[in-house]
C-alpha positions in Angstrom: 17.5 -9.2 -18.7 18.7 -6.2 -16.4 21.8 -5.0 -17.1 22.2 -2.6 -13.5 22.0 -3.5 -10.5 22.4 -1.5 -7.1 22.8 -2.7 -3.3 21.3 -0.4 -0.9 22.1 -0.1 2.7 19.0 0.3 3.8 14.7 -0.1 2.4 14.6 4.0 2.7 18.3 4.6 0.5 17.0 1.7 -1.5 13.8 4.1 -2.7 16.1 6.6 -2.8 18.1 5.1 -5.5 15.3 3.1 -6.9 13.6 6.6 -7.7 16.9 8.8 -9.5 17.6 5.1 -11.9 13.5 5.9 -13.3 14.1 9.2 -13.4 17.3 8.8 -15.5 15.2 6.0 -17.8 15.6 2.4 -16.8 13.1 0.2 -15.6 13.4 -0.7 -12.2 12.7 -3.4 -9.9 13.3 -2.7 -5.9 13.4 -6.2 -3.6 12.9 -5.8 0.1 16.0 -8.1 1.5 17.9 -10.7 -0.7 15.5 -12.3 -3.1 14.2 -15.6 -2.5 13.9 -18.7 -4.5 11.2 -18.4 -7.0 11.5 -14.6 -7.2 11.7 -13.2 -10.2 12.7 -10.3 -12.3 9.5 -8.5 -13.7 9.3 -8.5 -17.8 11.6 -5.4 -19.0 12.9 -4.3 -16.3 17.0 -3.0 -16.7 17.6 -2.1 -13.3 17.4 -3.9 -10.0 17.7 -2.6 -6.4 18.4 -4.9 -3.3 17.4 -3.4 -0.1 19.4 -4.9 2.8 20.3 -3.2 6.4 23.8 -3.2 5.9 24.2 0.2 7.4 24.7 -0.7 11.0 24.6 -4.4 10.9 27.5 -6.2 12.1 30.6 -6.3 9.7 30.9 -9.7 8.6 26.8 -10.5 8.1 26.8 -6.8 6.0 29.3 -8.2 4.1 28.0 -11.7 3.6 24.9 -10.4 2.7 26.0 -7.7 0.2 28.1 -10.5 -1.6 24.8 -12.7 -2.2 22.9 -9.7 -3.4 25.4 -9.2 -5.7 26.0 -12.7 -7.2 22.2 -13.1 -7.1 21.8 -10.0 -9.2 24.8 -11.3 -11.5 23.0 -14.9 -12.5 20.1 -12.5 -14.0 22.4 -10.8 -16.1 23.9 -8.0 -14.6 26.9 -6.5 -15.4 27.3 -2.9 -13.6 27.2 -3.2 -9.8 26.4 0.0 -7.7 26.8 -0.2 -3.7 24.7 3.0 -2.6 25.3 4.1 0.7 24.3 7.4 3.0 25.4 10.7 1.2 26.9 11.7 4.5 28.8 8.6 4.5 29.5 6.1 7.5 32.8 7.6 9.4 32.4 5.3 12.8 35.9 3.0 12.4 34.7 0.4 12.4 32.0 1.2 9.6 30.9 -1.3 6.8 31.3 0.1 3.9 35.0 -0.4 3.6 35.0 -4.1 4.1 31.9 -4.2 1.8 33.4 -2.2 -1.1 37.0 -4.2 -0.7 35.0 -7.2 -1.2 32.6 -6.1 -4.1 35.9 -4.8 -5.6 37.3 -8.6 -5.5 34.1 -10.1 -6.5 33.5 -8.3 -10.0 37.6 -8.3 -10.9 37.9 -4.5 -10.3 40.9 -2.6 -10.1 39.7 0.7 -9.5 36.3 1.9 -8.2 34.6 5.4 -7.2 34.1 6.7 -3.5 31.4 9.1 -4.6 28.6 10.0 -2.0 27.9 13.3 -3.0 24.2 14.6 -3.7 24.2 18.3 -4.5 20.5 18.3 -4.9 20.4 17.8 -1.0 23.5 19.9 0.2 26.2 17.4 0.0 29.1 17.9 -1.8 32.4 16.6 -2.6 35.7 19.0 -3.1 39.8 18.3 -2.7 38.0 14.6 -1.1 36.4 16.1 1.8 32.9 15.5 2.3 30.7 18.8 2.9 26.9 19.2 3.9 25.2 22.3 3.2 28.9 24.0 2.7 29.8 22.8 5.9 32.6 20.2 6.5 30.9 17.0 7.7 32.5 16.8 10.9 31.1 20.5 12.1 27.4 19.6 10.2 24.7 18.5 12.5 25.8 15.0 11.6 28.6 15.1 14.2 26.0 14.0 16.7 24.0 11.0 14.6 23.6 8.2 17.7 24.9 5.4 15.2 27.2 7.0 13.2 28.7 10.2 14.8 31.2 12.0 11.6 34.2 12.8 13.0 36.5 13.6 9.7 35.2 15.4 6.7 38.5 13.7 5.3 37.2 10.5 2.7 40.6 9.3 2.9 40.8 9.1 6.5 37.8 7.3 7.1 38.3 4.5 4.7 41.8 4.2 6.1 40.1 2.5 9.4 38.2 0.2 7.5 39.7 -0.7 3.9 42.7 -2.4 2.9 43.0 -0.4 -0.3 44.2 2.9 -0.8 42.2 6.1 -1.5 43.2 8.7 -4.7 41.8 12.1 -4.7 40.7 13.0 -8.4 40.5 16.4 -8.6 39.3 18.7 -12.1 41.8 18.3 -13.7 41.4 14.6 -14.6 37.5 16.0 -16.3 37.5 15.0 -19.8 39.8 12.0 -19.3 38.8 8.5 -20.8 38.6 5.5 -19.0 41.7 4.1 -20.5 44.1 7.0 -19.8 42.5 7.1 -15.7 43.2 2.7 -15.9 46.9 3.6 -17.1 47.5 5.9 -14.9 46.7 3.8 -12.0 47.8 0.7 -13.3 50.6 -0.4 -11.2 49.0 0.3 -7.9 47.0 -2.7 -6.6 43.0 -1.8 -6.4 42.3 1.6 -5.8 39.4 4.0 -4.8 39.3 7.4 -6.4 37.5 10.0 -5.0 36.3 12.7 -7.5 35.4 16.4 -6.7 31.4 16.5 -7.2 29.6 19.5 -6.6 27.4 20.0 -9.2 24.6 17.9 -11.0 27.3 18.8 -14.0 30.2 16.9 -12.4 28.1 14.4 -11.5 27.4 13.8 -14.9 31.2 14.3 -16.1 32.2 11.5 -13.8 29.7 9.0 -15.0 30.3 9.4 -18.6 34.1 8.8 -17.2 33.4 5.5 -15.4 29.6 4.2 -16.2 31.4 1.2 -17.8 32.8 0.1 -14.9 31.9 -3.3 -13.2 31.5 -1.5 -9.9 31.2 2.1 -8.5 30.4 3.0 -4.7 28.5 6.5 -3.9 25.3 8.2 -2.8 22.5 8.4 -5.2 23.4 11.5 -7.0 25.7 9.8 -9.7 22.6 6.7 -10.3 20.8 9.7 -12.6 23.3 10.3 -15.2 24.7 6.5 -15.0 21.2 5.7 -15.6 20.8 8.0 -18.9 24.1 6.4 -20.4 22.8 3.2 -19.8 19.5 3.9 -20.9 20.7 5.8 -24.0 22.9 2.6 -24.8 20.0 0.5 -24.8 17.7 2.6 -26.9 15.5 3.3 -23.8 13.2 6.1 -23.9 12.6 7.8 -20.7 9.0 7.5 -20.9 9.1 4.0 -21.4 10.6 3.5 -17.4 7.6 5.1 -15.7 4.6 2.7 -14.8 1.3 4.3 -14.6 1.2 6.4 -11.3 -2.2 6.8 -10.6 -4.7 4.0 -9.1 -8.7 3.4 -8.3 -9.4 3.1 -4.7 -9.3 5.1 -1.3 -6.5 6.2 0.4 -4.5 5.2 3.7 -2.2 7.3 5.3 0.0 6.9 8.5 2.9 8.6 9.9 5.2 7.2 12.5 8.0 10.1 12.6 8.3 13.0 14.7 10.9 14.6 12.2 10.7 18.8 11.7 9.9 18.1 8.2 6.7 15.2 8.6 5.4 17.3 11.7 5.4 20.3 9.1 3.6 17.9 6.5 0.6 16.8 9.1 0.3 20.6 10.3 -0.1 21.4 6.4 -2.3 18.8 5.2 -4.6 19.8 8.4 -4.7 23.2 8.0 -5.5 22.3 4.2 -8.7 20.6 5.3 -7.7 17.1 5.5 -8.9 14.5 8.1 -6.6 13.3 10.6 -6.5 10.6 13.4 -3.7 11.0 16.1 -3.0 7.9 18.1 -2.2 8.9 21.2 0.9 6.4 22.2 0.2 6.4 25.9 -3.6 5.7 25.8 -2.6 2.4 23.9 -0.2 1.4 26.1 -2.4 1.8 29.0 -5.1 -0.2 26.7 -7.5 3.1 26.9 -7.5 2.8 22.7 -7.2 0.3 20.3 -6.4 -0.6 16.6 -10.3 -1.2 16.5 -11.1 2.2 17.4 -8.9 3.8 14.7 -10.0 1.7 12.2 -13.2 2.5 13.1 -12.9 6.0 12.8 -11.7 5.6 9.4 -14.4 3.3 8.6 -17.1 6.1 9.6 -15.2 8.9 6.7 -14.5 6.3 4.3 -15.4 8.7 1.7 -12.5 10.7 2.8 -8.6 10.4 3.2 -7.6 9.9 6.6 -4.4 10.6 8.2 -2.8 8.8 11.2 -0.3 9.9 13.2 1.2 9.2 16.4 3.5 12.3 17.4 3.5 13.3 20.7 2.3 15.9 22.8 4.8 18.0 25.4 3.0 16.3 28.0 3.6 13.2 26.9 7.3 12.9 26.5 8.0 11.9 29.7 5.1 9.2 30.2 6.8 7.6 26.9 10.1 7.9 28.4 8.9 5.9 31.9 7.0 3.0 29.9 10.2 2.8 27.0 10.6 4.3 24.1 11.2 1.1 22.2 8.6 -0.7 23.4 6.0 2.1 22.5 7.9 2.7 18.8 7.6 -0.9 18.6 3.6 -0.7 19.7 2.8 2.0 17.4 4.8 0.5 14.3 2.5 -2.9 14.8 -0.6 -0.9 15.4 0.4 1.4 11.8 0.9 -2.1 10.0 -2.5 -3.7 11.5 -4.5 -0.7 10.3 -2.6 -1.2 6.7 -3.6 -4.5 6.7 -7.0 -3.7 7.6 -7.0 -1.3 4.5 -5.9 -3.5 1.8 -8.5 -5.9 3.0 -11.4 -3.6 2.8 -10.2 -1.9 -0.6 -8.0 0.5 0.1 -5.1 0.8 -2.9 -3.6 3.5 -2.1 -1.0 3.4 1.3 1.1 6.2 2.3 3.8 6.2 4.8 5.9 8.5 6.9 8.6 7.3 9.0 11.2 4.7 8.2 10.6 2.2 10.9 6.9 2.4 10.3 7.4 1.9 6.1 9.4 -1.4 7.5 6.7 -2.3 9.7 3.9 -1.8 7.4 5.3 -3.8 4.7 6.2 -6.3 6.1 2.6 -6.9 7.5 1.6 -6.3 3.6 4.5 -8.8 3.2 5.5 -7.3 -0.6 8.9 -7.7 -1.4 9.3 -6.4 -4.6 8.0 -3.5 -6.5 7.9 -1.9 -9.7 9.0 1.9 -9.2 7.5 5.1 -10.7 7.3 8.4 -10.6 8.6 10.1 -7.8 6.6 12.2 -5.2 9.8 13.9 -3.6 13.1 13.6 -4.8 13.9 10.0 -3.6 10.5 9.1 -3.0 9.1 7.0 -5.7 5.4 5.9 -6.0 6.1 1.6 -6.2 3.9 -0.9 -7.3 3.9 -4.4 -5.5 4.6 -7.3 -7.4 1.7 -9.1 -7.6 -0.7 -6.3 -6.9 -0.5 -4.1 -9.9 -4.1 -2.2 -8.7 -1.8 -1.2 -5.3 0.3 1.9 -5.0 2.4 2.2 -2.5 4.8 5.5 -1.4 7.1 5.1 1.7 9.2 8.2 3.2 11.6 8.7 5.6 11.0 11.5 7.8 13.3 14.3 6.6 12.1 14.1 2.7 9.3 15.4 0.9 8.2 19.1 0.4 5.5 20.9 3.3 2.5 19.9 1.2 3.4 16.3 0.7 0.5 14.5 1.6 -1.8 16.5 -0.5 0.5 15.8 -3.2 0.4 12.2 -3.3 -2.9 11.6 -3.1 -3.4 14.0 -6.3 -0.3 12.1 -7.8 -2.0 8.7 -7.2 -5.7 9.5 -7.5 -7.0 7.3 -11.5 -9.8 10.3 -12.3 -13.3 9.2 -14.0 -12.4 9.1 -17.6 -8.4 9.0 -17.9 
């Protein structure tokens, strides 16, 4: 019976979290939307993850949605919530994840919670309750210009004044080392309140969870699931070892990247001038029906004793040709034609599927149609190897485009790759 459970904002955050509870010892379970009827938590798992799209959905459906993830996770036994949102927060006014939290906070009877979306490990950082990235205050990071959520206070505070009906506490040092009881009795005649603790270190994250890990709910980034995760696990005689499925798998490899970030275009220039094989879809031949699925797939078919890697970023010359036909409709093209090919790999054998690009992880499995995994080992910091319920010969490693190291592609393969003998 799990005794954790997180809510994720969106399938790529869900990983994300899904990946630092393994690494900090519990078994997880990650489910692709709310759970359906019949679906079950796997044999000894102690952590779940619930993937919605609560992000930028509309208020009241992000809200409805988060509070049947939660009571669905709370009839299988759960008793410490987590809602895990972006590390760089969500500062439009009208953002969700005051309306969220306020409810979660009525739901599980708390009267105070954590605001606590730092994650040193990637640059973000919490001091005096204002919300740094890479040292710089959020609202002057390269954030400022996100098209969905622009950041326009570095200020915690100020942001969940627009969107929560609770008030906001900064928690600086000096409250490190208090317990739980003396924090409750301080704040015990204000109504429910939101602390938000200074976290800039892997240590303070670790200070704040042995604080507050018993807690019905807490609110942050993934940086604080790690240490929650080793109390927990420590509490139920978990060893660390005992959280990590088997990463590796028999079978060929399928690889396909859909984002045109810096850091995946740097990942296909590597893993090319390594020697690997590569495919490049060229977006506006599809569209104008000059290639076809079929002739990727055939391609692959012809070095099947090889690794192939599909990608579909585009040229100079082609910007502007993508821009005349739509860019949605051509992301939406490419995204079908990167879960068709997937599809077309599981069929023939392939167990291994790699993918790069958020929209194109959704695509693709969704065309697999898995909805639940097992999570491993993790390639990149928050980018766990999972393992589809159902298919336990299957491994299955979705990124979104800013994470992984230069030489990622290489690296999974080696990571998932069973050897003859072991």
């Amino acid at each position: 019976m799990a005794i954790f459970g997180c809510v994720a904002d969106d399938f790529t955050g869900a990983g994300d979290a899904a990946s630092f509870l393994v690494k900090g010892g519990l078994p997880t379970q990650l489910f692709n939307g709310i759970p359906k009827e019949g679906d079950k938590v796997l044999p000894g798992v102690q952590a779940i993850v619930i993937a919605l799209k609560t992000r930028t959905q509309e208020t009241s459906s992000a809200v409805d949605d988060t509070m049947k993830a939660l009571m669905w996770m709370g009839e299988q036994g759960v008793k410490h919530f987590y809602l895990k949102y972006c590390s760089t927060f969500d500062s439009t006014r009208e953002g969700n994840i005051g309306p969220i939290a306020d409810r979660a906070m009525e739901l599980t009877g708390s009267k105070i919670s954590l605001l606590c979306p730092s994650l040193p490990v990637n640059g973000r950082t919490v001091k005096d309750g204002c919300l740094f990235v890479n040292g710089v205050p959020l609202q002057e990071s390269p954030m400022k210009n996100h098209p969905l959520t622009p950041m326009w206070d570095c200020r915690i505070q100020e942001l969940m004044k627009e969107q929560s009906i609770y008030p906001c506490k900064v928690m600086d040092r000096s409250w490190f080392g208090k317990s739980l009881e003396e924090v409750t009795q301080a704040f015990e005649d204000e109504k429910r309140t939101y602390l938000i603790p200074d976290y800039e270190t892997d240590e303070d994250g670790e200070k704040i969870a042995a604080m507050f890990y018993k807690l019905p709910l807490l609110t942050g980034g993934s940086g604080l699931l790690e240490p929650l995760a080793r109390l927990h696990a420590w509490e139920l005689g978990i060893g660390s070892e005992s959280a990590v499925p088997d990463n590796t798998t028999s079978g060929g490899a399928f690889m396909v990247a859909g984002s045109c970030s810096k850091a995946t275009l740097g990942q296909i220039k590597h893993f090319k001038e390594q020697g690997g094989l590569s495919y490049r879809m060229d977006p506006v031949a599809m569209a104008e029906g000059k290639e076809s699925v079929e002739d990727v797939w055939s391609f692959i078919q012809k070095h099947q004793d090889q690794s192939v890697l599909v990608y579909s970023s585009d040229t100079a010359d082609n910007v502007k040709k993508v821009q005349e036909m739509g860019r949605e409709k051509i992301a939406s093209m490419l995204e079908q034609a990167s879960a068709q090919l997937a599809q077309k790999a599981v069929k023939a054998g392939m167990t291994r599927i790699i993918v790069a690009g958020g929209e194109t992880s959704g695509a693709v499995t969704k065309g697999l149609g898995f909805d639940s995994y097992r999570i491993g080992e993790s390639v990149a910091p928050g980018v766990p190897i999972m393992i589809p319920a159902g298919r336990e010969d299957i491994r299955l490693v979705l990124k979104s485009g800013n994470f992984g190291q230069e030489d990622f592609f290489t690296r999974v393969l080696e990571m998932t790759e069973k050897k003859e003998g072991k």
